[in-house]
C-alpha positions in Angstrom: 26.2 -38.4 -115.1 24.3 -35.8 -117.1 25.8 -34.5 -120.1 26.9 -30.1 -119.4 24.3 -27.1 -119.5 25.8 -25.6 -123.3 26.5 -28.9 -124.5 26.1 -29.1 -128.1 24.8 -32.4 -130.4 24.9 -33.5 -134.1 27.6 -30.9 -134.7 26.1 -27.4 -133.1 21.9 -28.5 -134.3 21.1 -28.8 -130.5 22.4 -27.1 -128.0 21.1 -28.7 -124.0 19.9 -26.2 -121.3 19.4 -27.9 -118.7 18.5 -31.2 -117.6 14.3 -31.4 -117.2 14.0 -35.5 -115.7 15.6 -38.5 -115.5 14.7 -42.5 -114.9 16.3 -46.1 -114.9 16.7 -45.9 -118.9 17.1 -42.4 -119.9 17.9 -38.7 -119.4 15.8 -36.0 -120.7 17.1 -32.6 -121.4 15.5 -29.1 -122.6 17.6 -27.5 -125.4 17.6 -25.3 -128.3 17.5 -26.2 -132.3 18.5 -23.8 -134.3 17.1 -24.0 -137.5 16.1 -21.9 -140.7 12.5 -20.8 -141.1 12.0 -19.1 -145.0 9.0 -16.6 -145.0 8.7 -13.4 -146.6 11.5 -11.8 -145.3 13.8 -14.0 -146.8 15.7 -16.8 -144.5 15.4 -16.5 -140.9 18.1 -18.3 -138.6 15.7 -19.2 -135.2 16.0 -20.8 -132.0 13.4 -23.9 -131.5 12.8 -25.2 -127.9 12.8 -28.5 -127.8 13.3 -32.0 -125.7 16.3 -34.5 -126.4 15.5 -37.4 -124.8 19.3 -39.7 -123.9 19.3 -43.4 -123.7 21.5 -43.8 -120.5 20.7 -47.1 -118.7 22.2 -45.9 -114.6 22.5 -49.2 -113.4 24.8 -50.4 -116.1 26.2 -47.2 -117.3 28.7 -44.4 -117.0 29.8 -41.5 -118.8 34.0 -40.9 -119.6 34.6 -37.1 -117.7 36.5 -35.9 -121.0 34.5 -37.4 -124.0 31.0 -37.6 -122.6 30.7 -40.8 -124.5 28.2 -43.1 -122.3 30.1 -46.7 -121.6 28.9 -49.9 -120.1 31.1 -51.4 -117.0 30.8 -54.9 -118.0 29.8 -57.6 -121.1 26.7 -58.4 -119.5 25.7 -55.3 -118.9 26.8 -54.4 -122.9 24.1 -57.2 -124.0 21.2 -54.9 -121.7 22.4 -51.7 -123.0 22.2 -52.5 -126.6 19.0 -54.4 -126.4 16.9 -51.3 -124.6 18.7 -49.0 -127.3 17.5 -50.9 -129.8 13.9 -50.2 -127.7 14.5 -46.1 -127.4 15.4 -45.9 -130.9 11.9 -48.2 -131.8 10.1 -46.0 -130.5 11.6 -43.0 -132.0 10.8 -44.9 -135.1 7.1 -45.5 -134.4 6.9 -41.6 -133.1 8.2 -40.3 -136.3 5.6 -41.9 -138.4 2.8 -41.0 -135.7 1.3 -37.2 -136.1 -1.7 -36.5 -134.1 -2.9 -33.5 -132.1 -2.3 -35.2 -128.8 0.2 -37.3 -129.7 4.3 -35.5 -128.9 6.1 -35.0 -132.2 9.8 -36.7 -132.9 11.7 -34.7 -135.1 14.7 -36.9 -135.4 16.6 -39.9 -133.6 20.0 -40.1 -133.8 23.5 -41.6 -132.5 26.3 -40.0 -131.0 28.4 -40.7 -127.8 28.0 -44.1 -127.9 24.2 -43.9 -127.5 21.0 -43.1 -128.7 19.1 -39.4 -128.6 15.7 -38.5 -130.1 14.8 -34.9 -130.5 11.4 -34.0 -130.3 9.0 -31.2 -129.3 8.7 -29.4 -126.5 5.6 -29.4 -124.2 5.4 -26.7 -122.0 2.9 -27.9 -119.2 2.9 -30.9 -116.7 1.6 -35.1 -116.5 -1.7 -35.8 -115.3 0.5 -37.3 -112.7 1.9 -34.3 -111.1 -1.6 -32.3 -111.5 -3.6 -35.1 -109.2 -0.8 -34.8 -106.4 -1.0 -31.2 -106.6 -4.9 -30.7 -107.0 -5.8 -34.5 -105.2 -8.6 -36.0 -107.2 -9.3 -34.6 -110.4 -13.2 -33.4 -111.2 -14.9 -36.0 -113.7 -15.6 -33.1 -116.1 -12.1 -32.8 -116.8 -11.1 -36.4 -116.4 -13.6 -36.8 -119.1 -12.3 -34.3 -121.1 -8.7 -35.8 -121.1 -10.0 -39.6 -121.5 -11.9 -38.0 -124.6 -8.7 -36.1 -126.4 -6.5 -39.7 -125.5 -9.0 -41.8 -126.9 -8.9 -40.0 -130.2 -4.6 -40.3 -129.7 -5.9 -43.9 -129.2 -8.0 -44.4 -131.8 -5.4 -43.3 -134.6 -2.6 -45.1 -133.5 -5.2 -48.3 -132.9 -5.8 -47.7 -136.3 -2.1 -48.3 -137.3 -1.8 -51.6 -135.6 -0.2 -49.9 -132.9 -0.2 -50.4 -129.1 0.6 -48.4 -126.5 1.0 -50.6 -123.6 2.1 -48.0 -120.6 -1.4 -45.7 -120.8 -1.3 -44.1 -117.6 -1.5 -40.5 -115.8 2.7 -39.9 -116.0 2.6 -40.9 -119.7 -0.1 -37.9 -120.8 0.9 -34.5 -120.2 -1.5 -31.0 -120.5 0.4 -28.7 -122.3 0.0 -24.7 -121.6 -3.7 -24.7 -124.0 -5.0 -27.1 -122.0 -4.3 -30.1 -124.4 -3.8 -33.8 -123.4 -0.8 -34.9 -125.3 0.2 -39.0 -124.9 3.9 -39.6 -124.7 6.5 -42.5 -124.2 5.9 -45.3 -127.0 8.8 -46.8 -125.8 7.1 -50.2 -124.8 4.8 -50.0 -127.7 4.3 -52.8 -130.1 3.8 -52.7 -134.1 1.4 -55.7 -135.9 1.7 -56.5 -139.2 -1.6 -56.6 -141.2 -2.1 -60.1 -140.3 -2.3 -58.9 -136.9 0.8 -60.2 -135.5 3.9 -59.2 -133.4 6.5 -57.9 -135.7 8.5 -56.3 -132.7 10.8 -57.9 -130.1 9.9 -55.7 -127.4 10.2 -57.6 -123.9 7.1 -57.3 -121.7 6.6 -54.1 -119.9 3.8 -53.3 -117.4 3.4 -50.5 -115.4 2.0 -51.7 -111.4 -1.8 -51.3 -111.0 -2.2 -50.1 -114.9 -1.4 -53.3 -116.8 -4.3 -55.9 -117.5 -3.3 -59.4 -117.2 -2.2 -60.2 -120.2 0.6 -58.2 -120.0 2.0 -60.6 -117.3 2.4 -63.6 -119.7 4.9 -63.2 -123.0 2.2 -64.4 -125.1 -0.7 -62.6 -123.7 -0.4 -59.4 -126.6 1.3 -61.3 -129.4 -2.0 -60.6 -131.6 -3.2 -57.0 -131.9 -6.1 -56.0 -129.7 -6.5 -52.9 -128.2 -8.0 -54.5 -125.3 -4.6 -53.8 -123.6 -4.9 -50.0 -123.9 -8.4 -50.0 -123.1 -7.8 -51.6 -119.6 -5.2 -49.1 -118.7 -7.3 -46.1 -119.8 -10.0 -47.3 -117.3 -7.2 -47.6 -115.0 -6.1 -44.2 -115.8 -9.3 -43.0 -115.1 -9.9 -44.9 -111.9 -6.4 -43.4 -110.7 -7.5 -39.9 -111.6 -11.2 -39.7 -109.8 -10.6 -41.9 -106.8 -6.6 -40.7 -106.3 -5.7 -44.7 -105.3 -4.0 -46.7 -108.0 -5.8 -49.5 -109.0 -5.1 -53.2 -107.8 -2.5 -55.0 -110.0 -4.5 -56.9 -112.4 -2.5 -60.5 -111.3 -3.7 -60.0 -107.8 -7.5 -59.4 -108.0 -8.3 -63.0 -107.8 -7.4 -61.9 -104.1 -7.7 -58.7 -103.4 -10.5 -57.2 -104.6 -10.7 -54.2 -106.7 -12.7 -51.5 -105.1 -15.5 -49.6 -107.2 -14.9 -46.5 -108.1 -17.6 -45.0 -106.1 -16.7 -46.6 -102.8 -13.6 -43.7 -103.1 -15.1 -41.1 -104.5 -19.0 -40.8 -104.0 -19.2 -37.9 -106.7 -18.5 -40.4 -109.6 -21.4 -40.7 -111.7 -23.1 -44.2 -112.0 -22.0 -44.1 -116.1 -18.5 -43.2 -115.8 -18.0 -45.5 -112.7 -19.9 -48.3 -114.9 -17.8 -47.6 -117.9 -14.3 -48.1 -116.0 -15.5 -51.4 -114.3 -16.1 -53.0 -118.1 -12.8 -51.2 -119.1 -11.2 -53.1 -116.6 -12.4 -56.4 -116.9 -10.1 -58.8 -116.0 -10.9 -61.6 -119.3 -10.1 -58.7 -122.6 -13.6 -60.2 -123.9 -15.4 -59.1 -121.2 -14.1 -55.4 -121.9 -14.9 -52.9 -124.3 -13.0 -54.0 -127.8 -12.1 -50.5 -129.3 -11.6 -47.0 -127.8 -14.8 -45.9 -130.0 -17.5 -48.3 -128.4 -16.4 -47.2 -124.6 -16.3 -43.7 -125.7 -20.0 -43.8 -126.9 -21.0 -45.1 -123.7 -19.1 -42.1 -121.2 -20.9 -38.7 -121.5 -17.5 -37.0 -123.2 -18.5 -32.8 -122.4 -18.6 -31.3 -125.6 -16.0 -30.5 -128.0 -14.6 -27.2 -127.4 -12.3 -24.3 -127.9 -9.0 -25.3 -126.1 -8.7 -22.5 -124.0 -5.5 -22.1 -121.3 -5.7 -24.1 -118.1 -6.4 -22.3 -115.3 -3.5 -22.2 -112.9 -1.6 -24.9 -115.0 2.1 -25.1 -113.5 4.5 -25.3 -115.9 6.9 -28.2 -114.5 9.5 -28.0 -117.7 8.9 -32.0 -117.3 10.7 -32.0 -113.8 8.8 -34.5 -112.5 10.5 -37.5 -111.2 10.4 -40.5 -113.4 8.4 -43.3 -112.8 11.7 -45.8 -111.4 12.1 -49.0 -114.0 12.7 -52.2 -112.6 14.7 -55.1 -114.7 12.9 -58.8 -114.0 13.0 -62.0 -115.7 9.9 -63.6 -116.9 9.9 -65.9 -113.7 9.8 -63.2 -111.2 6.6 -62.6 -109.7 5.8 -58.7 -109.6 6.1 -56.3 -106.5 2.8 -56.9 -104.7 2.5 -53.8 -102.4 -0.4 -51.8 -103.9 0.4 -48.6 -102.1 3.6 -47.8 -104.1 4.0 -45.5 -106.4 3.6 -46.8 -110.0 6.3 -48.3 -111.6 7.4 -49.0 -114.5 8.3 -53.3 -115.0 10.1 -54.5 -117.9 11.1 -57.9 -118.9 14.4 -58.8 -120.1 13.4 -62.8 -120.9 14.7 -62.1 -124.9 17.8 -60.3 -124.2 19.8 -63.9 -125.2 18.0 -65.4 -127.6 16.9 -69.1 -126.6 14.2 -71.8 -127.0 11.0 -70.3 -125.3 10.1 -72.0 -121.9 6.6 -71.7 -120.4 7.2 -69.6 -117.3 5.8 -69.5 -113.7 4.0 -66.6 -113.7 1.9 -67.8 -116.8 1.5 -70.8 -114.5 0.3 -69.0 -111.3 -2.3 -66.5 -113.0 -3.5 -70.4 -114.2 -3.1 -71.7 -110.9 -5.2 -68.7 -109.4 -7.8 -68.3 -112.0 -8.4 -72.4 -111.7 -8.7 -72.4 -108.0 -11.1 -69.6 -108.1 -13.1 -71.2 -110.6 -13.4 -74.1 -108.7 -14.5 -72.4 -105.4 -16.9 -70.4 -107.4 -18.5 -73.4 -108.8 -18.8 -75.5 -105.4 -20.8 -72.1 -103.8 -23.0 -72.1 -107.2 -23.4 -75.6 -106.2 -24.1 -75.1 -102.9 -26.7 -72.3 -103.8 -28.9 -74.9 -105.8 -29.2 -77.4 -103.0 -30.3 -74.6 -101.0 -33.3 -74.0 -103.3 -34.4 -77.9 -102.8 -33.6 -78.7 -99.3 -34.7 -76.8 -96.0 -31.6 -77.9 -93.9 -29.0 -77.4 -96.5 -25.6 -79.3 -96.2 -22.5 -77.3 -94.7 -19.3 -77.6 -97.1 -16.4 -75.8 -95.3 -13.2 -74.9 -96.8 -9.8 -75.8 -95.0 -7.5 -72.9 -95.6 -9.5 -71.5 -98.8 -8.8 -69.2 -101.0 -10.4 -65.5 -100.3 -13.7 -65.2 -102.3 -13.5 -62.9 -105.5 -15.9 -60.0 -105.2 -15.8 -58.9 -108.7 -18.4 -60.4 -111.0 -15.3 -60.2 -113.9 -13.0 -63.4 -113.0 -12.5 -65.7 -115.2 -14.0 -69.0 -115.0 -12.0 -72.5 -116.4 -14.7 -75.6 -117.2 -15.4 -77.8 -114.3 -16.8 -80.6 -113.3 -18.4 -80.9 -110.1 -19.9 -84.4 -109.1 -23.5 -85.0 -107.5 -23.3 -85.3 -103.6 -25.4 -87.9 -102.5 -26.7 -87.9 -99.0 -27.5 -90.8 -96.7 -29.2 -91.2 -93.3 -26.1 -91.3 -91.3 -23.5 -90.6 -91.8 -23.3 -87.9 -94.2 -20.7 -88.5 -97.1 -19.9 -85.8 -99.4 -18.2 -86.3 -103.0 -14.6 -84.2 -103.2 -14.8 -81.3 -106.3 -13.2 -81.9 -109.0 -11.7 -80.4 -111.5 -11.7 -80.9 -115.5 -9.0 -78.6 -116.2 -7.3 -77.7 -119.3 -3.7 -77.1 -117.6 -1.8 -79.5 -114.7 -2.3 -77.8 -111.2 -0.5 -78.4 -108.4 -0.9 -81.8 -106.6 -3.1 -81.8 -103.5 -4.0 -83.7 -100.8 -7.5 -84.8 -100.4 -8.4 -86.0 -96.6 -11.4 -88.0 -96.6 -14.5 -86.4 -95.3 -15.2 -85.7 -92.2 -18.5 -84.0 -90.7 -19.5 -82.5 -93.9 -16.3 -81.0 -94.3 -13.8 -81.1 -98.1 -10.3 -80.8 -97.2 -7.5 -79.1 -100.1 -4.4 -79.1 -98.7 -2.3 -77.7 -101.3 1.5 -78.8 -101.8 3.0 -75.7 -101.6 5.0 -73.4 -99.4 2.8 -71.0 -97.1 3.8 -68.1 -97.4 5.9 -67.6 -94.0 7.6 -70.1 -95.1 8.1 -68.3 -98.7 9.3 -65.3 -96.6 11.4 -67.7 -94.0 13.3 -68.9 -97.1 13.9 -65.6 -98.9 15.0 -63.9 -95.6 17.4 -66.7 -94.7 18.7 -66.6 -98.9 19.7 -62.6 -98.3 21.2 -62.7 -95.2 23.4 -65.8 -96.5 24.3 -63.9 -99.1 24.5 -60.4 -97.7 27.1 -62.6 -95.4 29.5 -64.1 -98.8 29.2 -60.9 -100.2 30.9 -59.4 -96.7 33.0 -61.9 -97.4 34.0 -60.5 -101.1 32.6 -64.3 -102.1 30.5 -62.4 -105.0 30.3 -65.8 -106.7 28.4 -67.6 -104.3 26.2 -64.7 -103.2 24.5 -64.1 -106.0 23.7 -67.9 -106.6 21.9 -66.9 -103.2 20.3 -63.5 -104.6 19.2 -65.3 -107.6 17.3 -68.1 -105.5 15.7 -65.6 -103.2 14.7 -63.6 -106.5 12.9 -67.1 -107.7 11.0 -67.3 -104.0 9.8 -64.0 -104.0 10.8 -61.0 -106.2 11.7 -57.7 -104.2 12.9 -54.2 -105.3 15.9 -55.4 -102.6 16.8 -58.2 -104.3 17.2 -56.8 -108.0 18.9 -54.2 -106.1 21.4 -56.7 -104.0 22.2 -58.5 -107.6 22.9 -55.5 -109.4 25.2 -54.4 -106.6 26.6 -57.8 -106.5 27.8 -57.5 -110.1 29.0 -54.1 -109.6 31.4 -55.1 -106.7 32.0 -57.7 -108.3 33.4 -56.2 -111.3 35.2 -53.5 -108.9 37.2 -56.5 -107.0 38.5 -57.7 -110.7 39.8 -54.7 -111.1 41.8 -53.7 -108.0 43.1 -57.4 -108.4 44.3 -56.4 -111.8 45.6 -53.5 -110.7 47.1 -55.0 -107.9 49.9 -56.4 -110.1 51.5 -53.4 -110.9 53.3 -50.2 -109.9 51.6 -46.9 -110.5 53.5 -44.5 -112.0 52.5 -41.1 -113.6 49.7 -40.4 -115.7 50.1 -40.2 -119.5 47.1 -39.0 -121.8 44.6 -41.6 -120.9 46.7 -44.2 -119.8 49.1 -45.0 -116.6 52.8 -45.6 -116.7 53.3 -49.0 -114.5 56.0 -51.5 -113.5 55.0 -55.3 -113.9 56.0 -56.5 -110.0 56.1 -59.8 -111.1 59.0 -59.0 -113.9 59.7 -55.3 -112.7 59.4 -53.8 -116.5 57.2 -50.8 -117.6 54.7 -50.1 -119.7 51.2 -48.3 -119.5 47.5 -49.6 -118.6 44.1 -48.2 -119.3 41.5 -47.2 -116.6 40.3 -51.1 -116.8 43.7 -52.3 -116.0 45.0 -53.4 -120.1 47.8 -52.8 -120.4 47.7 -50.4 -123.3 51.5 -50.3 -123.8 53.2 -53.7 -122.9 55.1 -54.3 -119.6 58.3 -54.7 -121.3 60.7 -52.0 -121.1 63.3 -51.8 -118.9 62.8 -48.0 -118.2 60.7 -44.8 -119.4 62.0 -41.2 -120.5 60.1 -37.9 -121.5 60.6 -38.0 -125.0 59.6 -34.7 -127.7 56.3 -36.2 -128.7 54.9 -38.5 -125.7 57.2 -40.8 -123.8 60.4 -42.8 -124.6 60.4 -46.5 -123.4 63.8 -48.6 -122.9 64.0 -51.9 -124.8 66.1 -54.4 -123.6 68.6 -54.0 -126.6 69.5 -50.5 -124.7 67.3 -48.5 -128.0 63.6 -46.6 -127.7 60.4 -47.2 -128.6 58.0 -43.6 -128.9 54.8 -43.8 -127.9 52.3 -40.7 -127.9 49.7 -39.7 -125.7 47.4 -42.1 -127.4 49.7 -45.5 -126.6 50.4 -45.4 -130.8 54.2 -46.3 -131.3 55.1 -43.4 -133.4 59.2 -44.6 -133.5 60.3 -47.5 -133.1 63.9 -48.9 -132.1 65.5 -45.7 -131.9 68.7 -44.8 -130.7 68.0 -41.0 -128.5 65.1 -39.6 -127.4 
């Protein structure tokens, strides 16, 4: 899969040593530029180390044995190629125009082998990622210290209308000084100055580092750096407590911890400025990188001076794995997995914009919490006026929020009016600006408010979605590709796993490998010529030639084949020769030897 150790690019410039990581979108390599440098001795022919970063997409991809060039195995899979090169030469773009101190350099993007490369400089060091699970937690002196170079990286590129969008500890790497340098603006987005989206990226989120805005397509069409701000307090939360941080979309259940309950050495200002960073509502945040940096006692500006005991990895480090979704897929959901990289492929065919589910179930969430937080406020204030204070019980509620940040939708919440016996209490309700789901409402009983609602528990979400893959595990037995991945693609609209995405690309795969035999199935093989194979047709038993995807490169029409001077001869029916070459060109046509 990886291009040769020696392999040279853009006619001998770059030469690759060695291959230093690779991921679900790209291969990086260490080589060589050799370049001029003009000093005082005159002209000086040097060797520069460098990185060349390869778009290679592995899941859609291969690479031809004899001319490296990278191809796609199938048309759908050409439309996803194209549209994340398009991405990896974007951000090449952006990184060329970008010079900061801790900011990586591009020197040049370019295309050759049927892809996309970009050259750029050559950090000797290792990610903030692969010095926590070596060291464990990191002390808040140099967390600090970090936060305070990537905020300046921040700043500037903040100042550009740029965003980040995938701020976390695999994305900043400590180079052999002791630097923090911020890499990968490969999800980034560019606003124009009237602040809006001039970009087509698809949304990308990285699991437990992504505020919730990022879930919904139209959550960052404006710039704010709100985004990047939430992720850097996640970043920092990662790096002093050594847990990744709750995914943002799920907090309305599962609580986010505070920093200190991990990690008791935290200070009460740092730990106070990563709550606000991550605030779940951006308003409730800090709104630039230069207001929560005046809050967090940033040590001095010093002297970079080497890091002690700093292991160079040469950026072999395993990549973060990338994941392809569709806006209606719900993210992975188990906290305790490594971070990953999510990326949304809604605008790779262009059509009219729909409003999606999981823009509809952060609503559904945020709206039910609001509601239960304003029955307990309600609750609360007829505690303050009555000494035997009504009872209001929940049937199958919603788990409380803990953190103060959720946000709340308008409500309206009816008096309750009490009588002698029996008690009668009003149902909530809500005043809300979206639809919700229907629900039931059973009338009250013993002080009790029933909501019922009309949607699948979640055994039954996991019933269905077992019983979709084993169905179509079963068709795909079967070689019924077809019909299994209508099943994959229902079970991926239940409940999205990394198994299904998995099942559907492997469906497609064998899929494409079954059209293939079949195709090949109708001929003879022969013997090998240049690229091609010599075949016989068995349904009219004439030659010709196919390609490795079955074409047939030279037509099955000839009653025989010959070794001719210059490639091979092939026998018309009119008894003369047509000359083909290594290449399938007809260099003679019609003649009478060979």
């Amino acid at each position: 899969m990886n291009l040769p150790n020696g392999h040279v690019l853009q006619n001998g410039k770059y030469r690759i040593t060695h291959v230093i990581g690779q991921g679900g979108f790209g291969i990086t390599y260490k080589g060589v530029w050799y370049t001029e440098v003009k000093g005082s001795l005159g002209t000086v022919q040097t060797e520069v180390p460098i990185c060349i970063k390869e778009y290679f997409f592995k899941d859609y991809c291969y690479r031809e044995a004899e001319s490296f060039a990278v191809k796609v195995h199938s048309e759908t899979g050409r439309v996803l190629f194209d549209k994340f090169k398009e991405k990896l030469i974007k951000e090449a773009k952006i990184l060329s125009e970008v010079h900061h101190p801790h900011i990586v350099n591009v020197l040049e993007v370019f295309e050759e082998n049927d892809t996309a490369y970009i050259a750029m400089e050559y950090i000797s060091g290792c990610s903030l990622k692969y010095m926590m699970d070596r060291e464990g937690v990191l002390p808040e002196t140099k967390v600090l210290r970090y936060v305070r170079q990537i905020g300046e990286a921040l700043q500037f590129v903040h100042e550009k209308n740029i965003l980040h969008l995938d701020i976390k500890p695999s994305n900043i790497l400590i180079d052999s000084s002791g630097k923090a340098r911020l890499i990968d603006f490969g999800v980034s987005k560019r606003y124009d100055i009237e602040q809006q989206e001039t970009s087509t990226t698809m949304l990308t989120l990285s699991k437990g580092f992504a505020s919730i805005e990022q879930y919904d397509n139209e959550g960052t069409q404006s710039f704010s750096p709100c985004p990047d701000i939430y992720s850097l307090g996640a970043t920092m939360y990662n790096l002093l407590t050594g847990k990744i941080p709750t995914e943002s979309i799920l907090r309305a259940t599962r609580p986010l911890l505070n920093p200190s309950e991990l990690n008791k050495d935290i200070s009460p200002k740092t730990e106070a400025a990563i709550i606000k960073a991550m605030q779940i509502i951006p308003t409730d945040r800090f709104q630039t990188v230069a207001e929560m940096m005046a809050v967090l006692d940033l040590p001095a500006e010093e002297e970079e001076t080497p890091a002690n005991g700093l292991q160079n990895t040469d950026g072999q480090e395993a990549d973060d794995e990338t994941t392809v979704i569709h806006q209606s897929e719900q993210p992975p959901q188990n906290e305790d997995d490594e971070d990953r990289t999510i990326v949304n492929n809604e605008e790779i065919i262009s059509q009219p914009r729909k409003k999606n589910r999981k823009g509809m179930l952060i609503s559904v969430v945020i709206a039910i919490f609001a509601c239960i937080g304003s029955a307990v406020a309600f609750l609360v204030q007829g505690n303050k006026t009555s000494t035997k204070p009504d009872v209001t019980e929940l049937i199958n509620p919603v788990e409380e929020e803990k953190d103060s940040e959720q946000p709340l939708l308008e409500t309206t919440v009816p008096e309750v009016k009490k009588e002698e016996s029996p008690q009668k209490v009003t149902p909530v309700v809500l005043d809300e600006p979206r639809k919700q789901p229907e629900t039931k409402q059973v009338p009250a009983e013993e002080n009790k408010i029933t909501i019922q609602p009309a949607q699948p528990t979640a055994e039954e979400i996991d019933a269905e979605y077992a019983a979709l893959i084993a169905s179509g595990k079963e068709k795909m037995g079967k070689a019924d590709f077809t019909n299994a991945k209508k099943d994959f693609t229902k079970a991926k609209e239940t409940k999205l796993t990394e198994e299904v995405v998995r099942l559907l690309i492997s469906c497609d795969e064998k899929e494409a490998a079954k059209l293939l035999a079949d195709r090949k199935a109708q001929y003879e093989m022969k013997k090998t010529f240049g690229n091609f194979t010599i075949v016989r047709k068995k349904s009219t038993m004439l030659y010709g030639a196919i390609d490795s995807d079955a074409n047939e490169r030279i037509p099955c029409k000839y009653r025989n084949v010959g070794i001719a001077e210059n490639g091979r001869a092939f026998e018309r029916q009119d008894g003369l020769f047509d000359i083909y070459n290594a290449d399938g060109v007809l260099i003679n046509e019609g003649s009478t030897y060979y």
